[in-house]
C-alpha positions in Angstrom: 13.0 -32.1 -59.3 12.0 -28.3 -60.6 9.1 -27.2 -59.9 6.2 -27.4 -62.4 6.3 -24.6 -65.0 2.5 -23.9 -65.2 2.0 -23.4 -61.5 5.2 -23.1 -59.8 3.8 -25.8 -57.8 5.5 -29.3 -56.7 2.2 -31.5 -57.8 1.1 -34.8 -56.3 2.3 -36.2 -60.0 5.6 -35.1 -60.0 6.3 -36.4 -56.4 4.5 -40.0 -57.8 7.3 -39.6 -61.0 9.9 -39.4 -58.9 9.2 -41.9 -56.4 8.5 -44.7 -59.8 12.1 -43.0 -60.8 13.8 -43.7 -58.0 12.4 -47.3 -57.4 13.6 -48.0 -60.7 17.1 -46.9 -60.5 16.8 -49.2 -57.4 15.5 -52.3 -59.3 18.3 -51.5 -61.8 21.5 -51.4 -59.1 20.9 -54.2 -57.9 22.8 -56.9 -58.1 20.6 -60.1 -59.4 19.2 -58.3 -62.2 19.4 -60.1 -65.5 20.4 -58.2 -69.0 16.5 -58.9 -69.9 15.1 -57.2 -66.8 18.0 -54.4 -66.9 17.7 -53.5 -71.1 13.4 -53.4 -69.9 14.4 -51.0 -66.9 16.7 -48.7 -68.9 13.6 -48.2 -71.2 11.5 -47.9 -68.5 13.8 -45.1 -66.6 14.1 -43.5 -70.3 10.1 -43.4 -70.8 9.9 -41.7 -67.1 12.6 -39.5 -67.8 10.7 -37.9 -70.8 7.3 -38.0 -69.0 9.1 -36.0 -66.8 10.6 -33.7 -69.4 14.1 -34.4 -68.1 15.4 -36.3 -71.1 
């Protein structure tokens, strides 16, 4: 993750936005997940992603 542009700072948020990331990307490798759940997670990780200003 970069560093925050305003304060050059690695913030309490953007550790949190990782960490939801990350757990994500978990939910979505493994292997019981339905198509439902898995087309929800990919909008999920894409929603994140932008949040994070990495999409």
């Amino acid at each position: 993750m970069e560093k925050s542009k305003s304060s050059g700072k690695y913030t309490c948020n953007e550790y949190r936005e990782e960490m939801i990331l990350l757990g994500l990307q978990k939910r979505l490798a493994a292997p019981n997940v339905t198509p439902e759940e898995k087309k929800e997670l990919l909008r999920e990780i894409a929603r994140v992603e932008q949040q994070m200003g990495i999409a």
